[in-house]
C-alpha positions as CSV (number, residue, x, y, z in Angstrom):
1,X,-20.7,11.2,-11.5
2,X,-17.3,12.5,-11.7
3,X,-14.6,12.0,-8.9
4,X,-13.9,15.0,-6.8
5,X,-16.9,17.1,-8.3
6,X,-20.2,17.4,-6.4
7,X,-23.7,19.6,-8.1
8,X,-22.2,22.7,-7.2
9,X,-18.8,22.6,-8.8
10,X,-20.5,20.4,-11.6
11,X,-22.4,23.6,-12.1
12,X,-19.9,26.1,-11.6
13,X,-18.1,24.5,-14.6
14,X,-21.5,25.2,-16.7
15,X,-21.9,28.6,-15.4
16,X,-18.1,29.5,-16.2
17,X,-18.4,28.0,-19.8
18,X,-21.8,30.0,-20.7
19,X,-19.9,32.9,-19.6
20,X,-16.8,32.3,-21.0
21,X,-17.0,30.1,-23.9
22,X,-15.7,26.5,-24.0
23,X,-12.7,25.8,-22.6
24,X,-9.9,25.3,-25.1
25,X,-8.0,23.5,-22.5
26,X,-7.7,21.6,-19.1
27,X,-5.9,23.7,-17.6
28,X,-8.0,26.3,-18.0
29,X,-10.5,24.3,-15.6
30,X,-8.7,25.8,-12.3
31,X,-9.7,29.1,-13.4
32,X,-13.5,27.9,-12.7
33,X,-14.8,29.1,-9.0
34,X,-14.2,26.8,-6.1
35,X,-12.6,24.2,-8.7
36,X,-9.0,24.3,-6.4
37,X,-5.8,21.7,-6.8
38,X,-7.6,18.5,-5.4
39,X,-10.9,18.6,-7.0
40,X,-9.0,19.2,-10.3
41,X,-6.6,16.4,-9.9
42,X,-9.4,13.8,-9.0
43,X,-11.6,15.1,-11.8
44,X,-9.2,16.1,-14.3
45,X,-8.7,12.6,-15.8
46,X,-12.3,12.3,-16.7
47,X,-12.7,16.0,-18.4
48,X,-12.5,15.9,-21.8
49,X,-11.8,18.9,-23.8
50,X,-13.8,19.1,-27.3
51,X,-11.5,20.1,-30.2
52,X,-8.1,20.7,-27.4
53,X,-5.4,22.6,-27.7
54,X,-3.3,19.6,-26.6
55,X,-4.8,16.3,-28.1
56,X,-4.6,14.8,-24.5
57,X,-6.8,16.5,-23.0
58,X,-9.2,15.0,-25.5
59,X,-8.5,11.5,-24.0
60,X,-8.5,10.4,-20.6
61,X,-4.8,10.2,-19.6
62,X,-4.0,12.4,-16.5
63,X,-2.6,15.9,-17.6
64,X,0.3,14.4,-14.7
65,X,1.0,11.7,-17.2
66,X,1.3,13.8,-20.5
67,X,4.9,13.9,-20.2
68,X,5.7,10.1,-20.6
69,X,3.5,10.2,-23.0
70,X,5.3,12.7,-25.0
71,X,8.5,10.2,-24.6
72,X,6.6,7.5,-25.9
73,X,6.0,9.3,-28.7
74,X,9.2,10.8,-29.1
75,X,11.3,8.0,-28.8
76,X,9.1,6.1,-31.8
77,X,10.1,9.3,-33.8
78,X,6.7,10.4,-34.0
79,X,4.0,12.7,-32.5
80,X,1.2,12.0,-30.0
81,X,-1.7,12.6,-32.4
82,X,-0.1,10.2,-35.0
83,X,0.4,7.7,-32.2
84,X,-2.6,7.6,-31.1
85,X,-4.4,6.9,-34.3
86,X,-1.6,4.5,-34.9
87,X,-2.3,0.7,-33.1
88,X,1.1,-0.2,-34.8
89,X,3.0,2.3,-33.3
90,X,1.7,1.6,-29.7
91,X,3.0,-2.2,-30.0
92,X,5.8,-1.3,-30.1
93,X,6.4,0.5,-27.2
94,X,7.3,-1.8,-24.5
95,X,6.1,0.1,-20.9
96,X,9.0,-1.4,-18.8
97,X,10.8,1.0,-20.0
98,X,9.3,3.8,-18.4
99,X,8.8,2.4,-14.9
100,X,9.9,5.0,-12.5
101,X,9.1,5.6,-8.9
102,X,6.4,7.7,-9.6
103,X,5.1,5.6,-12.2
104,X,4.5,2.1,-11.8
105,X,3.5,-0.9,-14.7
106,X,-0.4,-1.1,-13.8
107,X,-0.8,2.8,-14.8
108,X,1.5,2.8,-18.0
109,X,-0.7,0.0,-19.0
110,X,-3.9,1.9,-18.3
111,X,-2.2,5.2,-20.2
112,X,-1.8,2.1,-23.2
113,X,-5.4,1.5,-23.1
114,X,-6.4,5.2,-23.1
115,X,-4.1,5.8,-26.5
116,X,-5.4,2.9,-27.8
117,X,-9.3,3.6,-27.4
118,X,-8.8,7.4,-26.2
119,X,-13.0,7.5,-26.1
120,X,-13.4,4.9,-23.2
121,X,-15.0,5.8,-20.3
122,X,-12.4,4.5,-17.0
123,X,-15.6,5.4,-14.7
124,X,-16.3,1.2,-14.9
125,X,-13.5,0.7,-12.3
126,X,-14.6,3.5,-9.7
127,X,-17.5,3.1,-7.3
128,X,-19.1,5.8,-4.3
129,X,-16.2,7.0,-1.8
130,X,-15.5,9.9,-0.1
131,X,-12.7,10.2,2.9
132,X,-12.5,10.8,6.5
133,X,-14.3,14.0,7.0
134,X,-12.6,16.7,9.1
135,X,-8.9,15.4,7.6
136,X,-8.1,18.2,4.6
137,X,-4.6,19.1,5.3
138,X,-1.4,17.1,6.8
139,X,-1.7,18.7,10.0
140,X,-5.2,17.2,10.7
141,X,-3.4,13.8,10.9
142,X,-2.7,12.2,13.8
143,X,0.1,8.8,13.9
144,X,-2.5,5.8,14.4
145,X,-5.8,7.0,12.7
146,X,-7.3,4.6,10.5
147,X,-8.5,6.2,7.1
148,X,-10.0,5.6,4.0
149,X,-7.7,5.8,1.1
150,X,-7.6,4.8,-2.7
151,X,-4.4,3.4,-4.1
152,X,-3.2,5.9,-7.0
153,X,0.0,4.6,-7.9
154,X,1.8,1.2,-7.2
155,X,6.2,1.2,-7.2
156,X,8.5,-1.7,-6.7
157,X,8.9,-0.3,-3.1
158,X,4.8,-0.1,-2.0
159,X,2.0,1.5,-2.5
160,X,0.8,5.8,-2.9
161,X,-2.5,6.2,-1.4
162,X,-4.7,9.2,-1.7
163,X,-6.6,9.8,2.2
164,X,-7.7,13.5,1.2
165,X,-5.1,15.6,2.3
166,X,-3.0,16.7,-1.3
167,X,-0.4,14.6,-0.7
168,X,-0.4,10.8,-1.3
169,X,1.1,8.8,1.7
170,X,3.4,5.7,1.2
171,X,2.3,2.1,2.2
172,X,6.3,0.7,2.0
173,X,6.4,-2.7,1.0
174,X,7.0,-4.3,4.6
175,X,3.7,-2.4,5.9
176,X,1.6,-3.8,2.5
177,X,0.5,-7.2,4.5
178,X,1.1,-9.4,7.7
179,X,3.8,-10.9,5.6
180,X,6.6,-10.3,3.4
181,X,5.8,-9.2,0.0
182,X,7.9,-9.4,-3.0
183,X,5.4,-7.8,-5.5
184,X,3.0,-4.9,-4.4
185,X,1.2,-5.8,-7.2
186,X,-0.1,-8.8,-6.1
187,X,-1.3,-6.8,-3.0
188,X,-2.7,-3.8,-3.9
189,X,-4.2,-2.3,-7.3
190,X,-4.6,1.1,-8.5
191,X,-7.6,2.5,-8.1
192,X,-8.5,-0.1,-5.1
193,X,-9.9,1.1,-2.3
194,X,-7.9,0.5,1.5
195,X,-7.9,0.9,4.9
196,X,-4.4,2.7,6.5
197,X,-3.4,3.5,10.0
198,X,-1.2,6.7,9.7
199,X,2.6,5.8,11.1
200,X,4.5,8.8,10.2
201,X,4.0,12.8,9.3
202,X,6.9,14.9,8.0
203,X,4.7,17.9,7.5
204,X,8.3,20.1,6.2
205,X,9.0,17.6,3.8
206,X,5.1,16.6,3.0
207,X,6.1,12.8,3.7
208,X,3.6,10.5,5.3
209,X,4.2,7.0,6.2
210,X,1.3,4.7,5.8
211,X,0.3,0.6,6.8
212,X,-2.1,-1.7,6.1
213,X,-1.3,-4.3,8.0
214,X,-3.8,-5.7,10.3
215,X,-1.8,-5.5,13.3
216,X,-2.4,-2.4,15.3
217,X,-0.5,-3.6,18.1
218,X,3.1,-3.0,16.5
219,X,3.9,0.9,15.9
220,X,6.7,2.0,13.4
221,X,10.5,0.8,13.8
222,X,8.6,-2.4,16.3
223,X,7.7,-0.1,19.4
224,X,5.2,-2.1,20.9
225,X,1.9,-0.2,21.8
226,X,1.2,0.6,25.7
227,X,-1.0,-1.6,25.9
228,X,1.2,-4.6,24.7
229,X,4.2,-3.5,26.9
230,X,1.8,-3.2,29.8
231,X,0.6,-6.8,29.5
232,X,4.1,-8.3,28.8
233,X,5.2,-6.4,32.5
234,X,1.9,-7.9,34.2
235,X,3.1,-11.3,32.8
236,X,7.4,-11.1,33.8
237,X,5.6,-9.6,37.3
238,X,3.0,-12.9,37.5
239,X,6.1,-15.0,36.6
240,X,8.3,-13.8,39.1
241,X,5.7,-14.0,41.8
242,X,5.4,-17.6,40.6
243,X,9.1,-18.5,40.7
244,X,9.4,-16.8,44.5
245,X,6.3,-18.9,45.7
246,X,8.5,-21.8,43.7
247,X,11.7,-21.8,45.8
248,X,10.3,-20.6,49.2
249,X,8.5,-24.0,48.7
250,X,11.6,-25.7,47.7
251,X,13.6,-24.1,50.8
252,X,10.7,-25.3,54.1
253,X,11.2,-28.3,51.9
254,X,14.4,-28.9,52.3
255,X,14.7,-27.6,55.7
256,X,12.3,-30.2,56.9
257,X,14.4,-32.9,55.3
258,X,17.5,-31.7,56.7
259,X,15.9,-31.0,60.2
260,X,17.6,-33.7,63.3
261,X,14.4,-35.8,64.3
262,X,13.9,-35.3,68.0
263,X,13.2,-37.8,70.4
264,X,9.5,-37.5,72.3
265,X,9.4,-36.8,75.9
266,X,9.0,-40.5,77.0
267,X,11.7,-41.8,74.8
268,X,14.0,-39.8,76.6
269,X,12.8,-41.0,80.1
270,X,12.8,-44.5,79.1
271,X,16.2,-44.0,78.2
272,X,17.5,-42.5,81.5
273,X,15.5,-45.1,83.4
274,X,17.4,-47.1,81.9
275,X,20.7,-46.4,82.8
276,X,19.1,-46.0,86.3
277,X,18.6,-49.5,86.7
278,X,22.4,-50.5,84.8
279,X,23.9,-48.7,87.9
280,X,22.2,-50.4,91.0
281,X,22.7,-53.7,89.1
């Protein structure tokens, strides 16, 4: 299998080379029928071209990561054919050194490994998936869904995450785990395959705010779900009930403790008998 290509496209690409001739790059891959942006981007990484144009596309580096490969090479001094028949060369580049936000340590390492055995087959680390059918674009997303997603890049500030609608949404850092994380990488790895609950959409500026922590209760910037907010009323409501039984209890209370004790009926005619009998004496 090959990610993002079913039998039809799979045959598609047949049908277009015995027409065409082979392809002499990967580029030339999007001119095939019904191949569009996503299903080469998933695929294109595992595509290799037979006597390329570009040496790359011989290997299985991502035609998005040729250009930090190009600075690899250029910074040695050298090309990217020599360097990648070269293990010497490739020690010495140090990876660090090209971490950006787009482009985090575990995938310059994999590019390393690519360079370094350019006929492996990366297909080990993937296994069956397929998204959320019915969610192709941005504006099928909905804040709270849960989706399946695959981690594709990993940054010192979270996590990108392919859910199937051409643009990668960000886990941040304080959405990676019920807990605070200094590392994303000892979270999440690339290729790893999470659940997210959508937080955010900026459809204008094709932004999308993802979490994965298990908490569904707690919605973006702390707002507490309905649901939560509802239960903390029914409690303040059950406590105040509570507090009024409380003193009205505390006030008959006290007004029976503070209450003159009256005399019975015949302690008061006992009394005025008395004095009766004091006068005649």
């Amino acid at each position: 299998y090959v990610s993002g290509l079913g039998p039809t496209l799979a045959q598609n690409i047949v049908d277009y080379r015995n027409t065409h001739g082979a392809f002499k790059n990967r580029e030339s891959l999007k001119k095939v029928p019904r191949l569009g942006d996503k299903a080469y981007e998933q695929a294109a990484g595992f595509l290799r071209i037979r006597n390329a144009e570009n040496v790359l596309d011989t290997s299985g580096v991502h035609p998005e990561r040729y250009a930090v490969v190009d600075k690899m090479a250029k910074d040695l001094g050298t090309t990217i054919s020599t360097l990648m028949k070269d293990s010497q060369l490739q020690k010495q580049i140090k990876p660090q050194q090209y971490v950006t936000d787009e482009i985090g340590l575990p995938t310059l390492n994999d590019i390393l490994k690519e360079l370094a055995k350019p006929g492996r087959d990366p297909r080990e680390q993937f296994e069956a998936f397929s998204f959320t059918d019915g969610v192709n674009e941005i504006s099928d997303l909905r804040i709270g869904m849960k989706l399946p997603g695959i981690v594709t890049n990993i940054t010192n500030f979270g996590a990108f995450v392919d859910i199937g609608v051409h643009q990668d949404g960000l886990v941040h850092t304080s959405q990676l785990a019920n807990r605070f994380v200094a590392n994303p990488n000892d979270i999440v790895k690339v290729h790893q395959k999470v659940e997210v609950t959508v937080m955010e959409v900026d459809a204008a500026r094709k932004r999308i705010s993802l979490s994965m922590k298990s908490d569904g209760s707690v919605k973006p910037d702390g707002v507490k779900s309905k649901d939560q907010g509802t239960k903390n009323k029914e409690q303040g409501t059950k406590s105040k009930e509570k507090g009024g039984r409380n003193k009205e209890q505390e006030a008959k209370s006290f007004a029976q403790k503070t209450q003159p004790v009256k005399k019975d009926a015949d302690g008061d005619l006992q009394e005025k008998l008395a004095k009766l009998k004091g006068m005649f004496k």
